[in-house]
C-alpha positions, 0 to 999 in steps of 0.5 A, spaced: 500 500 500 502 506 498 503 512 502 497 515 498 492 509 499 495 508 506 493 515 508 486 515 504 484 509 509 487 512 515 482 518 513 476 514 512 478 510 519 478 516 523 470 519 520 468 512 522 471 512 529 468 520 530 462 517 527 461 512 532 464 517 538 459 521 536 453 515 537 452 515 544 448 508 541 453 505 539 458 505 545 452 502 548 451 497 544 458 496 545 459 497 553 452 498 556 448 493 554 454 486 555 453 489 563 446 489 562 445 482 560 451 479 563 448 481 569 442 480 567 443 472 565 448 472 571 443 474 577 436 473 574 437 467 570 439 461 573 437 453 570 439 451 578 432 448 582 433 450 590 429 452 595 424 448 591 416 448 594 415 441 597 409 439 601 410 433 605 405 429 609 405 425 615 400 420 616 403 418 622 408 422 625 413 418 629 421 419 630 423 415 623 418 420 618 420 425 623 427 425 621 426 423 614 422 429 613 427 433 617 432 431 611 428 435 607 428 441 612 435 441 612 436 441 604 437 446 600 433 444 594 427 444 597 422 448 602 418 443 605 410 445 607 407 440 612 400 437 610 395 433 615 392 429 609 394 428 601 387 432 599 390 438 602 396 437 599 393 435 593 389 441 593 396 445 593 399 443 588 393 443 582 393 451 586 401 451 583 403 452 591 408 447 592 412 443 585 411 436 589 408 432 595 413 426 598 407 422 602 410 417 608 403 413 609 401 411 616 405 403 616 411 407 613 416 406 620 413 399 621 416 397 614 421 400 615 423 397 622 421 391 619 426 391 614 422 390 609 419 395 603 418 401 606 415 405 599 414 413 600 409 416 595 412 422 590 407 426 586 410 431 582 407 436 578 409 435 570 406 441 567 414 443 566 417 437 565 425 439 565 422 442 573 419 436 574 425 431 572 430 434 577 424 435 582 424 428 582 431 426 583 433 431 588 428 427 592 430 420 591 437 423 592 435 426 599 431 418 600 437 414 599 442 419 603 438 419 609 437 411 607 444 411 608 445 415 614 438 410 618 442 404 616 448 407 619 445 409 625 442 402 627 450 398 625 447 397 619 449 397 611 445 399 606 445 393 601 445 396 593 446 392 588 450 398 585 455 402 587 455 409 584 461 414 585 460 421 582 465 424 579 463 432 575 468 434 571 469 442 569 463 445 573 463 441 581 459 445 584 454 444 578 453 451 577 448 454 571 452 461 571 458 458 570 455 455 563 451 461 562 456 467 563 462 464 557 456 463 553 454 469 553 459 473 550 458 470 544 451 472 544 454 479 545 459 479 541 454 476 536 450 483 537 455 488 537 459 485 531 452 484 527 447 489 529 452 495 528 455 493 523 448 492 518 447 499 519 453 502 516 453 501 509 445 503 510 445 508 514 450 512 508 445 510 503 439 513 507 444 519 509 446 520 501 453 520 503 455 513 500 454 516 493 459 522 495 465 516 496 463 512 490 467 519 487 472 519 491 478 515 489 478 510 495 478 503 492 473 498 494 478 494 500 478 501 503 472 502 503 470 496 507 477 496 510 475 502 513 468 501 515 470 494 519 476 497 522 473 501 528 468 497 529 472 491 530 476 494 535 469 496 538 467 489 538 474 486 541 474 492 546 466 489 548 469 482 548 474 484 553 470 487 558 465 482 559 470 478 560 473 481 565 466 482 568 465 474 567 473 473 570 472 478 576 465 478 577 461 472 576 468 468 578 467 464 571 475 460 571 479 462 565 482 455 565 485 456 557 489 460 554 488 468 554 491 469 548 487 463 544 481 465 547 483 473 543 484 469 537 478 465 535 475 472 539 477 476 533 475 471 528 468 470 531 468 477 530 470 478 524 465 474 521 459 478 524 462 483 522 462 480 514 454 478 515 453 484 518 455 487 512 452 484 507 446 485 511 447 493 511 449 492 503 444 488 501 438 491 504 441 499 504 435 501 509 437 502 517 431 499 519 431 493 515 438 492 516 437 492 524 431 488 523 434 482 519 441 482 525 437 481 529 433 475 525 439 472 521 445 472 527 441 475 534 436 470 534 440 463 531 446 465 537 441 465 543 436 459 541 441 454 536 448 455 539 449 450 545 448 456 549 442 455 552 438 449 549 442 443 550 444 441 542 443 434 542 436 434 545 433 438 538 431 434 533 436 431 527 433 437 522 435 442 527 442 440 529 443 440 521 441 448 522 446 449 528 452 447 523 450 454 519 450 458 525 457 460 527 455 462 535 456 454 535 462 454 534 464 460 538 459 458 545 463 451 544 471 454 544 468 459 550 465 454 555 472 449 553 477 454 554 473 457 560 470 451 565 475 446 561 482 449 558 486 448 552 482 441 549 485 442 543 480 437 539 474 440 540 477 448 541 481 447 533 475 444 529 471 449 531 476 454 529 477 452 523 469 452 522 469 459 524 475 461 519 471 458 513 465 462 515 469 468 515 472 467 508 466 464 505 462 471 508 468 476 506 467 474 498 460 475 498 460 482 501 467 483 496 462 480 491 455 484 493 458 491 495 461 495 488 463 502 488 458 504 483 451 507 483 445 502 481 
């Protein structure tokens, strides 16, 4: 590039940069709105169940079902609700008082000390069948911990079949905020690549102020060059404060390597900054160009990238899908890098996923945008 050229693309780099200093909207977009929704997901959405309404009856109390039901108390999952009778607690779970009913029937203590079946009734509300299932489990963990801890009291050994030793890995304490925060970024940066980017080449359209650059002498790959510079720097500069905000506030570990974490950063932005673009130069009308962002890129990114609905579970046809959704591959490199570390064979495919999709979208804006008037 020469000296002419070079400073050609410094000037239309500063216009861009004033311009975006001079938008309070887009500082934002930028800075404003990743705190809000970090802070938003990282506080007021949560996929953990604790303190869970649980009604529990008692036909008979006596110290078995008392201590059964104190196992209850004293869990952090559930907040348990006395009943006298089943009809009542019944009543307030169809009222959507209570999530579940644990049941101890009258000969309940006598099977017990008897050795024999000693079954306690769960009735679990199935409207949400995801809240329903972990109901289900907590109960039946807290049944089989105090099973255990009965058995130990009176010299005894809990006779199982199996034997089940948990191991989690990547998130012990099996917390949702860790999974929902690294995720999130790529939502964010999907946002801040895609939504403002669209509105470039728009907005000069609407403004009238593109047919003045197609006159000027500024060649075509500084055109583009200087549109996508300043709002990568935008971009990468949103990507850093969240993660500080996920680091610092939220007390994500960054268990990989910082600087890969930039690399598949910047190329995840780039191609948002490259649909984004071709959005704003295919439609030329600001509130089109926002509108499609956010159907084509910001809608994608939340439902089919892995960052909130689990993948696996959607139908053969929607998986396909995900596969041309490139915040796929971004949440799959950011929950590894953040909760796992530097797993290679599953950072570097999906790298390489986001590099193709940078080029395949780079030549459509090369080939869409031409410095002419139609």
């Amino acid at each position: 590039m020469n000296s002419l050229a070079h400073m050609r693309l410094v000037g239309l780099i500063r216009k861009e940069s004033l311009q975006i200093l001079r938008d309070p909207s887009s500082i934002a977009i930028a800075f404003v709105m990743p705190v809000v929704l970090l802070f938003l997901f990282g506080y007021g959405v949560s996929l953990d169940a604790k303190h869970i309404p649980l009604g529990i009856v008692i036909e008979q109390p006596d110290r078995e079902t008392q201590s059964l039901a104190g196992a209850f108390e004293r869990s952090e999952f559930f907040s348990p609700q006395h009943f006298s009778v089943i009809q009542t607690a019944q009543q307030a779970l169809k009222e959507h008082q209570i999530d579940g009913i644990v049941w101890l029937r009258s000969n309940f203590s006598a099977q017990l000390l008897s050795n024999s079946a000693a079954p306690i009734g769960v009735i679990v509300n199935g409207v949400d069948s995801n809240q329903a299932n972990i109901t289900q489990r907590y109960i039946e963990g807290t049944w089989f911990a105090w099973l255990t801890h009965y058995a130990e009291s009176r010299g005894q050994s809990l006779t199982m079949p199996v034997t089940l030793e948990q191991r989690v890995w990547f998130n012990t304490a099996l917390s949702s905020r860790l999974f929902l925060v690294p995720g999130l970024i790529a939502i964010v940066m999907t946002l801040i690549g895609s939504l403002l980017t669209a509105m470039v080449v728009a907005r000069e359209w609407e403004r009238g102020t593109m047919e003045a650059m197609m006159v000027t002498p500024l060649r075509r790959s500084e055109i583009l060059a200087g549109k996508l510079i300043p709002y990568f720097v935008l971009g990468m500069g949103g990507m850093l404060f969240s993660v500080a905000i996920a680091v610092w506030q939220f007390h994500v570990p960054l268990h990989g390597s910082f600087w890969l974490l930039m690399i598949s950063s910047a190329l995840f932005m780039l191609v948002a900054l490259a649909i984004g673009l071709l959005i704003s130069i295919v439609s030329k009308n600001q509130f089109v160009a926002g509108l499609l962002a956010i159907i084509v890129t910001f809608l994608p990114a939340f439902i089919l990238s892995g960052f909130l609905f689990d993948i696996h579970s959607m139908p053969s046809w929607i998986q396909f899908i995900t596969y041309l959704v490139p915040a796929r591959y971004f949440v799959a490199i950011l929950q590894t890098l953040f909760l796992a570390g530097d797993v290679w064979s599953v950072v570097l495919p999906n790298i390489g996923a986001l590099l193709i999709m940078s080029l395949f979208y780079f030549s459509l804006v090369w080939r869409k945008f031409h410095k002419r008037l139609e």
